[in-house]
C-alpha positions as CSV (number, residue, x, y, z in Angstrom):
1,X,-9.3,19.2,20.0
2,X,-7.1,17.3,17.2
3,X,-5.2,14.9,17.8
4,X,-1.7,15.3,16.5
5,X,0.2,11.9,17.7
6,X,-0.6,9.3,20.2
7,X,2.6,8.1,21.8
8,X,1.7,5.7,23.9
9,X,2.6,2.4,22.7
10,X,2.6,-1.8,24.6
11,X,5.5,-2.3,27.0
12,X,8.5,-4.1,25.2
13,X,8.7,-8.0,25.4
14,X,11.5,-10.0,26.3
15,X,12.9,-13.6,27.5
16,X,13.6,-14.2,31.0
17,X,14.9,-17.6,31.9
18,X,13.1,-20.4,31.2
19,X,9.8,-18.3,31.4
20,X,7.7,-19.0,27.9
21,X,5.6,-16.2,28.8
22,X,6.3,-13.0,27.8
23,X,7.3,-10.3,30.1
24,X,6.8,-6.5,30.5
25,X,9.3,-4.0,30.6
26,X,10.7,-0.4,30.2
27,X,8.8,1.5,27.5
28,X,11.2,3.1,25.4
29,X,12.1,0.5,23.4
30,X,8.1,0.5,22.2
31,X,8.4,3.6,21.9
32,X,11.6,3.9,19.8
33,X,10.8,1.6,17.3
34,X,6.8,2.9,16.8
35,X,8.8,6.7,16.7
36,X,11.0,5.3,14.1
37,X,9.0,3.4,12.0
38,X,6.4,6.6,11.8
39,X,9.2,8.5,10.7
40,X,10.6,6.1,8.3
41,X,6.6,6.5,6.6
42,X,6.5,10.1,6.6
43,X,10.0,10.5,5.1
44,X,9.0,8.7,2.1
45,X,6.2,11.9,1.4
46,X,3.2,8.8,0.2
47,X,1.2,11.8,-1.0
48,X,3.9,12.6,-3.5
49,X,2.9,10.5,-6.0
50,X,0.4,10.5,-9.6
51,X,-3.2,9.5,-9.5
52,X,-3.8,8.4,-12.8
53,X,-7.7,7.7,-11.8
54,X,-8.5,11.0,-10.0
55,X,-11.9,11.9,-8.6
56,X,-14.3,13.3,-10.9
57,X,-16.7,15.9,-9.2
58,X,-20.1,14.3,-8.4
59,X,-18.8,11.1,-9.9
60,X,-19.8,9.1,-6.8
61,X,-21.3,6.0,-7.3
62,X,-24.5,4.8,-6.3
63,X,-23.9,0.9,-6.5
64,X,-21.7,0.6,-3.4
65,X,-18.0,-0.4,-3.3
66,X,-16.7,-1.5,-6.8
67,X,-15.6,-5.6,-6.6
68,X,-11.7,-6.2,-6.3
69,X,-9.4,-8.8,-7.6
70,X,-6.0,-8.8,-9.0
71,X,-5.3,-8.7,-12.5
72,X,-4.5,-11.0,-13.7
73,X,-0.6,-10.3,-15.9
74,X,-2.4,-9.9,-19.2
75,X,-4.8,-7.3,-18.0
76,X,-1.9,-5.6,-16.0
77,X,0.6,-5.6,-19.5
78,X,-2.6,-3.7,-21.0
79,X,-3.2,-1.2,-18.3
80,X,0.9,-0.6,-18.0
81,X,0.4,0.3,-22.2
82,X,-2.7,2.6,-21.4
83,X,-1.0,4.7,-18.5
84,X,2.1,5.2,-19.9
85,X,-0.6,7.7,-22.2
86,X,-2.2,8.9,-18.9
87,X,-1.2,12.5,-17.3
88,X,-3.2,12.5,-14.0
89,X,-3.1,14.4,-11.1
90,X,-1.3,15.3,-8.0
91,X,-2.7,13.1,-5.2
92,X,-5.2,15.2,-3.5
93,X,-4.6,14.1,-0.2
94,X,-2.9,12.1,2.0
95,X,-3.1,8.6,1.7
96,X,-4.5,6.1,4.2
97,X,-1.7,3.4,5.5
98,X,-1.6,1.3,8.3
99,X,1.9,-0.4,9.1
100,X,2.4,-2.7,12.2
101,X,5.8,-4.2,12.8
102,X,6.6,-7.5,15.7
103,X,10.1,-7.4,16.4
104,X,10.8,-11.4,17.3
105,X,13.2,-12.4,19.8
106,X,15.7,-15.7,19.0
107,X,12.7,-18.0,19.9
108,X,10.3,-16.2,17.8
109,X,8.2,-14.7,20.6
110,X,7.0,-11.4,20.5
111,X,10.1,-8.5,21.8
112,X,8.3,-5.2,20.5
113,X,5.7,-4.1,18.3
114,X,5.0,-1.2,16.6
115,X,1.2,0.0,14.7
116,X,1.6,3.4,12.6
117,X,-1.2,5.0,10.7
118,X,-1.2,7.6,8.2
119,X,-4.1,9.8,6.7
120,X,-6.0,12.6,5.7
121,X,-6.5,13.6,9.7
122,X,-3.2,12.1,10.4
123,X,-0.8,13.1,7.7
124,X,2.5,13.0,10.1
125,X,1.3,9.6,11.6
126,X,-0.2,8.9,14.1
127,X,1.2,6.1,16.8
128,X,-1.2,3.7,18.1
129,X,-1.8,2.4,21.7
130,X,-1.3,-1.2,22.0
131,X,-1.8,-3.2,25.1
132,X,1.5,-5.7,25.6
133,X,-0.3,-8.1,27.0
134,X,-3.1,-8.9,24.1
135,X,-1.3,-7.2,21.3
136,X,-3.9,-5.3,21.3
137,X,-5.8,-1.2,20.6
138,X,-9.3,-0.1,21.7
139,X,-8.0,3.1,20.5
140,X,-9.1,3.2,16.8
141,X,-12.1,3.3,15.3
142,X,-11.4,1.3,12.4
143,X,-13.8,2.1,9.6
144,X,-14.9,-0.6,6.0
145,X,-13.0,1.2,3.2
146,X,-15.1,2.6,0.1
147,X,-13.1,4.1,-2.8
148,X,-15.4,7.2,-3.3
149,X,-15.6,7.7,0.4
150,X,-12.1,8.2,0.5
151,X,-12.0,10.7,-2.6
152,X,-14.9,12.6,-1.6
153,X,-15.2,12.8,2.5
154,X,-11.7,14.1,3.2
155,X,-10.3,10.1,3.9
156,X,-13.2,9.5,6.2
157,X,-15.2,6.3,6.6
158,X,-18.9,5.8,7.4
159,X,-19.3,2.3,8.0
160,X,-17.8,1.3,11.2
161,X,-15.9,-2.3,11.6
162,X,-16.0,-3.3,15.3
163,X,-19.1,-2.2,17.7
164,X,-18.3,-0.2,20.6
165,X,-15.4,1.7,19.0
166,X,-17.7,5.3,19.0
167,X,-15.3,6.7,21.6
168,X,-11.9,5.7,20.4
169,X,-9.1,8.2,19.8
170,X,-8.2,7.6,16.5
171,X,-10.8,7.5,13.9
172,X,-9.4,5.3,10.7
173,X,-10.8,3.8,7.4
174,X,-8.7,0.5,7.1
175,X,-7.7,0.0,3.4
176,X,-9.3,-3.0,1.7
177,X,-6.3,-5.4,2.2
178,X,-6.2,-6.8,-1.6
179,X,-5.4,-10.5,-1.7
180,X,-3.2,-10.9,1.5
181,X,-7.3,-11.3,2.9
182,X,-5.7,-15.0,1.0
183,X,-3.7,-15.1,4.6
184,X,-7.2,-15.3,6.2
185,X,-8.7,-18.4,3.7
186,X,-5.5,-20.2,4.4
187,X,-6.0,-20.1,8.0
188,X,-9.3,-20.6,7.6
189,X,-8.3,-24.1,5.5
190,X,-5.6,-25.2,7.6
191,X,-8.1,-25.1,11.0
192,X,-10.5,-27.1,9.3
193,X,-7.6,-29.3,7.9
194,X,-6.3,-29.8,12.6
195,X,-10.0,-30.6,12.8
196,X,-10.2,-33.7,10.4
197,X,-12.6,-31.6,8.1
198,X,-10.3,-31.4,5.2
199,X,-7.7,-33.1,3.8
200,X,-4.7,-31.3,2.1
201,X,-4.1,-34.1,-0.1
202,X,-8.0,-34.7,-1.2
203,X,-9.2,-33.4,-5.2
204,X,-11.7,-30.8,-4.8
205,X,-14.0,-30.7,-7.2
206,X,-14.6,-27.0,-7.7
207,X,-17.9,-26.8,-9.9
208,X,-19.1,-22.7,-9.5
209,X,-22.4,-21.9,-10.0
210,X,-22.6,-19.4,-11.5
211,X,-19.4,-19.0,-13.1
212,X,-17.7,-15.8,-12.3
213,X,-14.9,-14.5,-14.5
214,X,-12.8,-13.9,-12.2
215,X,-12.9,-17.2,-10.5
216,X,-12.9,-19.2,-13.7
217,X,-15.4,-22.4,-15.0
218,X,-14.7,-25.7,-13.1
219,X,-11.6,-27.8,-12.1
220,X,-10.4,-30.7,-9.9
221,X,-7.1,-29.8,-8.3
222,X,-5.6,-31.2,-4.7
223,X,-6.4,-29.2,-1.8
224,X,-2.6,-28.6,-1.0
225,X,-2.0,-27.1,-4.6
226,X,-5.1,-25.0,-4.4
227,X,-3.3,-23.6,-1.3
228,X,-0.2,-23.3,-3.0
229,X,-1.3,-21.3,-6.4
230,X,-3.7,-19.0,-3.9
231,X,-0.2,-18.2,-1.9
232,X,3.0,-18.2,-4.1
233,X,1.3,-16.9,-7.4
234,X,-1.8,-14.9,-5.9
235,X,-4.3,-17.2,-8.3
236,X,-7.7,-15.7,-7.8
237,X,-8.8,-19.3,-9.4
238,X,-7.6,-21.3,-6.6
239,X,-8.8,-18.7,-4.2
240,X,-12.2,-18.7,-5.3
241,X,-12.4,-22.7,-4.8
242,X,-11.2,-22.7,-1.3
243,X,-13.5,-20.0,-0.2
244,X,-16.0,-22.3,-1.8
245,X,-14.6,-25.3,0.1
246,X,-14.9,-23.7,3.4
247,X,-19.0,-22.6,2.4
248,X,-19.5,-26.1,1.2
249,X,-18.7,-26.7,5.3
250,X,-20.7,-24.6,6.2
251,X,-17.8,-22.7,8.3
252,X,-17.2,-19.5,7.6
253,X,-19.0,-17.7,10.4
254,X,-16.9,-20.9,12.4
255,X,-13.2,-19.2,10.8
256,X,-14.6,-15.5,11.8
257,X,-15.4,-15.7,15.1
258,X,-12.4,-18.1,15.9
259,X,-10.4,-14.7,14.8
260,X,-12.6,-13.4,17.3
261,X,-12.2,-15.3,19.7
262,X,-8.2,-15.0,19.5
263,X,-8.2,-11.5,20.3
264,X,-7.6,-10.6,15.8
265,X,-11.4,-9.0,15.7
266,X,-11.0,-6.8,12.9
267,X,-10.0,-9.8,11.1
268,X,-13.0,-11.4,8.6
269,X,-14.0,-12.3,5.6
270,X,-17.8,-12.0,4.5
271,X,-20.2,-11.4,1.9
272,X,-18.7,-13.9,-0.9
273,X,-21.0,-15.7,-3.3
274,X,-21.4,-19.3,-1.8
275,X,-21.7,-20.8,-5.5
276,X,-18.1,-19.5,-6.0
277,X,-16.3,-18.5,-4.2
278,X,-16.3,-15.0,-5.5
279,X,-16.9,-11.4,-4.2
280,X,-14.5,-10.3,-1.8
281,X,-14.7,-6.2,-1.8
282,X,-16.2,-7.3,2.6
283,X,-12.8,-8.4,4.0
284,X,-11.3,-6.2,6.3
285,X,-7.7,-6.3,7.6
286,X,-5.9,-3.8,9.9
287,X,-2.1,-4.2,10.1
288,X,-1.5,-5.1,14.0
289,X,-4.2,-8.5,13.7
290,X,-2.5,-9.5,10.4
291,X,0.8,-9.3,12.4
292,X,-0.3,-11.4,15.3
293,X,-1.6,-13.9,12.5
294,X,1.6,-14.2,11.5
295,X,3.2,-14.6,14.5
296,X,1.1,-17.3,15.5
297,X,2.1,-18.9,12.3
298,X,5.7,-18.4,12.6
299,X,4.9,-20.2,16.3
300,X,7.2,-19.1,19.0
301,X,7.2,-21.0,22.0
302,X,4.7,-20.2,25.2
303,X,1.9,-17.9,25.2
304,X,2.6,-15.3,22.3
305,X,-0.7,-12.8,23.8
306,X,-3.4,-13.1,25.7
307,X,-6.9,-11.5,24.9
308,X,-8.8,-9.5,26.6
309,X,-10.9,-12.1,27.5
310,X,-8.6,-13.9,29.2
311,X,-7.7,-16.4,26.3
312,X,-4.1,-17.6,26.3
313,X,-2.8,-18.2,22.5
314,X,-0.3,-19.8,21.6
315,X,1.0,-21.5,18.3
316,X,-1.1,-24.4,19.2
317,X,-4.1,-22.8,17.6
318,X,-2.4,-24.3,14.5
319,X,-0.5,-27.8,14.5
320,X,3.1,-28.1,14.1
321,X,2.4,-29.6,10.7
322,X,-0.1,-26.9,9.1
323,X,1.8,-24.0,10.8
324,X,5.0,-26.1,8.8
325,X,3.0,-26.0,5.5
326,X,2.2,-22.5,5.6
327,X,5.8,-21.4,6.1
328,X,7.2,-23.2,3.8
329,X,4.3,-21.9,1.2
330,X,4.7,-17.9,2.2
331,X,8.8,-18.7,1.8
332,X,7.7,-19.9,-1.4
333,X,6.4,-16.5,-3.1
334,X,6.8,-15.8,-6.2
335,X,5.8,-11.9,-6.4
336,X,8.7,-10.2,-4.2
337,X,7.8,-6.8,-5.7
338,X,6.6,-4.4,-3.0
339,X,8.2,-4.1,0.7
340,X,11.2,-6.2,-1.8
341,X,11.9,-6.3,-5.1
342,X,14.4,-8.5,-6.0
343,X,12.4,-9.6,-9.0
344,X,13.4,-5.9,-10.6
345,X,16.8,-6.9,-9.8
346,X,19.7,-4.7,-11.3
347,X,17.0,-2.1,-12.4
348,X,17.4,1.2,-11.4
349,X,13.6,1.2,-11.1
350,X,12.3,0.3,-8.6
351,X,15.0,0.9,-6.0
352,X,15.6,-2.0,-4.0
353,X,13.5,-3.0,-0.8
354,X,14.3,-5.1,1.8
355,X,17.1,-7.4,0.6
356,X,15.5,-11.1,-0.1
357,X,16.6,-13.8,-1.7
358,X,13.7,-14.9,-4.6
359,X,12.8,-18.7,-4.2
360,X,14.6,-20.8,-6.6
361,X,11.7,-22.7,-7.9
362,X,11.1,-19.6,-10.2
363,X,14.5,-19.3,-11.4
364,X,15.1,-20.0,-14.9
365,X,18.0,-21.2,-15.9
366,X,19.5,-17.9,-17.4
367,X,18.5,-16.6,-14.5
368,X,15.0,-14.2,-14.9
369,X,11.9,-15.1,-13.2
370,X,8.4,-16.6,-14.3
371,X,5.6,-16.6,-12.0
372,X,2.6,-18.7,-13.7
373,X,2.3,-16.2,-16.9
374,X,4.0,-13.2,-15.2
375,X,7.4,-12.7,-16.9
376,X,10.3,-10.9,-15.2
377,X,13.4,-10.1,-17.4
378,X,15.8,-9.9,-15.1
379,X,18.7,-11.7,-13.8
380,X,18.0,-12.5,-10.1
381,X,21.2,-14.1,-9.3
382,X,23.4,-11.8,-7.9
383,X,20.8,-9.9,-6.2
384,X,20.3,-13.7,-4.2
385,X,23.6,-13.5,-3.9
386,X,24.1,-10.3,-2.2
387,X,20.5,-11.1,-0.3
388,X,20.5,-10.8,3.5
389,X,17.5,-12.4,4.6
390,X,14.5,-14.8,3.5
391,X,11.2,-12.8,3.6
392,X,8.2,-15.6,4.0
393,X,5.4,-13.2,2.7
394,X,2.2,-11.9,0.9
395,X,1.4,-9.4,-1.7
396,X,-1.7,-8.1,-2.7
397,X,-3.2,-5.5,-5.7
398,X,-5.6,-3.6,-7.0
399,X,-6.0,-0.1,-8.6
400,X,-6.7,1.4,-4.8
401,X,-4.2,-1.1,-2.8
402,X,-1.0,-1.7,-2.5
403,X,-0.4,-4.6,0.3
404,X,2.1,-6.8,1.6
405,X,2.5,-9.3,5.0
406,X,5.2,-11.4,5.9
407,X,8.0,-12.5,8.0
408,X,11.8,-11.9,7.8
409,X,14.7,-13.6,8.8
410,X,18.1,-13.0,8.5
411,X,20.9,-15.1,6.9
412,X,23.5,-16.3,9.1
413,X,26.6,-14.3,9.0
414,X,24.3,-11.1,8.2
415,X,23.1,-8.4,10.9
416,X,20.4,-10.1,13.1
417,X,17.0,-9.3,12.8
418,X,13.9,-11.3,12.6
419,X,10.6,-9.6,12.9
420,X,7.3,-9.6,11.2
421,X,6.1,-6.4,8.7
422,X,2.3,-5.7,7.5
423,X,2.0,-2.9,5.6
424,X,-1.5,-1.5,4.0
425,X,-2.1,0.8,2.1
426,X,-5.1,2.4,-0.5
427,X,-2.0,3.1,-3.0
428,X,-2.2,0.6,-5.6
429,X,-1.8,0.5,-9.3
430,X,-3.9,3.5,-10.4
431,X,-1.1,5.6,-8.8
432,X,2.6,5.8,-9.8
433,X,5.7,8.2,-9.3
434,X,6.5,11.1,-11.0
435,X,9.6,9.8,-12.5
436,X,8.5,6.0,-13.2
437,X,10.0,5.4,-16.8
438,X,8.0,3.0,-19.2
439,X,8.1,-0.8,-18.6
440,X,9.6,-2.9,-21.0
441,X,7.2,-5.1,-23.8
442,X,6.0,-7.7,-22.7
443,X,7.0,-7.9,-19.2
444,X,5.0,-7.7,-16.2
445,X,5.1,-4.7,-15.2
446,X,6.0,-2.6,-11.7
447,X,2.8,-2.6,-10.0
448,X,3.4,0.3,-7.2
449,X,5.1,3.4,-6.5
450,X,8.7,2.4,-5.6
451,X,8.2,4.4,-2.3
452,X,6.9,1.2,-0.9
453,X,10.3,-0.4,-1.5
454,X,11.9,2.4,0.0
455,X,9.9,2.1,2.9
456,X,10.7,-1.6,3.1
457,X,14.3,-1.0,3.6
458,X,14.4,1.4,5.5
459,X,12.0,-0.3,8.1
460,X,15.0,-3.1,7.8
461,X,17.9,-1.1,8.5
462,X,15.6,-0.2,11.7
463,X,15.5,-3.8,12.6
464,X,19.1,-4.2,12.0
465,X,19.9,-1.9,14.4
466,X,17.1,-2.0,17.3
């Protein structure tokens, strides 16, 4: 039989007393906010859009999933040139998203959550289970995401991710999650960092053998601005050498199965080039484990889940000052252009997202925005001016992904909300709207269908009014 929707979704969350431990009760506010938020995705008709790459028939390649990194802005200002020539195609299908939203109550603990996926086999969403205790689904079979699987088996996967999963209701290929898998190293760095195994503060001396393009030749840079550059300008450079870093400990399999062992399986990173750092295409991602990442960085008090297992979690599992230091550096981003896009402020295109105020250390003094060599030309102030809440995040692209991870906090004075978004999708920069006009010379360009910015506020005027 097909399976149309799953509505079952975790109990709602809420404070009671002086209890730090979450507690259940009534349903339908889970089940409101999960209803809403697949609606919110299905208005904004994701398979409306223009493939500019579209599958060629018996075109498959025999080499196994193409590598992935984001352009860097030169490459991007070329490929904005090429497909402003480029007809394309109608998407031929739905495409694959998987959107999880936390709703936080005043102290940052989890209230509700909601896990949406979209898809060939699911094109009016599909809600997922999620157990309110752990955060949790053993109802998807999450499947590794491969470009020509997608184009040529209808959306389905092949490979699975987790073991065991045979059974599970949902079948899903999770899209490749672009570089918020960057939330993953910095985890990764900042455990190792609580352990005494690396200091912030220390050069590393990155010296790749062999040198990989995308990684660049050798450098010596503090740890903490490695961290920085990997975060708030999506460097693959200083990506590259912390991925490196955490080889060189020999700790790796150590970060993947402490994801593991917190109850975020499909969480890990694998498969990189010890040497450098490079080669990234086997990280895998689904929305609801990014989420809990995130809430366990944001740090509510008390237990914020508990696995299935048995494993308490709590904020602990980072210290106060690394969990301090990763804030501050996800406030800090400097591409607000997906879920927001306040850097396109005062444009007509793209429409604006959720309404965030753009860090000030990339605000020129007349007012536009430079990110490391990516130039925006507009005027940001009165956008921050009219912003409603700070939006502590990640983005991530490539020609198949359009991703983006963070968490949002209202202004005081503005309509309440507080609550963590991931949204991933295999819409990246190959695919554009019907209407997009041309981008400006010489100006970093829009990167992804403004649907995703449409989707972005309208999952915050749902969290305004929850």
């Amino acid at each position: 039989m097909k399976l149309k929707r799953i509505t079952v979704l975790c109990t709602a969350l809420t404070l009671t007393g002086a209890a730090l431990a979450p507690v259940a009760v009534a349903d339908e506010t889970h089940h409101s906010l999960a209803e809403k938020l697949r609606e919110a995705i299905v208005a904004q008709n994701f398979k409306d859009v223009i493939d500019l790459t579209p599958p060629q028939p018996g075109a498959r390649s025999a080499a196994g999933p193409r590598e992935k990194y984001d352009a860097s802005p030169a490459e991007l200002m070329n490929r904005a040139r090429l497909r402003m020539a480029a007809a394309g195609k109608p998407l031929h299908q739905t495409p694959n998203m998987d959107a999880a939203i936390i709703e936080l109550d005043p102290l940052g603990r989890p209230a509700s959550v909601a896990n949406v996926l979209l898809s060939p086999q699911y094109p009016n969403g599909v809600v997922v289970p999620v157990k309110h205790k752990g955060l949790s689904t053993d109802q998807v079979r999450y499947r590794w995401w491969d470009d020509d699987e997608w184009d040529a088996n209808g959306g389905k996967g092949t490979r699975d991710v987790l073991a065991g999963r045979e059974n599970a209701a949902i079948d899903f290929s999770s899209p490749y999650p672009a570089s918020v898998l960057k939330l993953m190293v910095a985890f990764g760095v900042l455990r190792l960092a609580d352990q005494g195994r690396v200091d912030l503060d220390a050069d590393y001396v990155y010296d790749p053998n062999p040198v990989r393009e995308a990684c660049g030749g050798p450098s010596v840079k503090k740890i903490r601005q490695h961290f920085d550059e990997m975060i708030t300008k999506s460097q693959n450079e200083s990506t590259c050498a912390l991925i490196k870093l955490i080889y060189d400990l020999n700790a790796w399999d150590l970060v993947n199965q402490t994801f593991v062992d917190l109850g975020m399986p499909t969480l890990m990173h694998r498969g990189s080039i010890p040497g450098n750092g490079g080669r990234w295409i086997d990280s895998n991602m689904s929305g609801l484990d990014t989420a809990k990442l995130l809430l366990l960085v944001n740090g509510g008090p008390g237990v914020l889940w508990t696995t299935d297992q048995g494993k308490q979690v709590t904020r602990n599992e980072l210290s106060y000052s690394s969990r301090k230091f990763f804030q501050d550096t996800l406030a800090g981003q400097g591409h607000n252009e997906m879920l927001s896009t306040p850097n396109w402020c005062g444009r007509d295109y793209p429409t604006q997202g959720i309404p965030q105020k753009v860090p000030s250390r990339w605000i020129k003094p007349d007012g536009t925005v430079t990110v490391g060599d990516a130039v925006y030309d507009r005027d940001v102030r009165p956008c921050n001016d009219a912003a409603e809440v700070t939006f502590a995040h990640k983005t991530g692209w490539v020609d198949t992904t359009g991703s983006d991870a963070g968490i949002v906090k209202s202004f005081r004075g503005k309509d309440k909300r507080n609550y963590i978004v991931v949204v991933f999708c295999n819409l990246g920069t190959d695919y554009v709207d019907a209407d997009r006009p041309a981008d400006p010379p010489n100006v970093f360009p829009v990167l992804y269908t403004q649907k995703y910015a449409q989707l972005g506020k309208a999952i915050d005027n749902i969290m305004k009014h929850i």
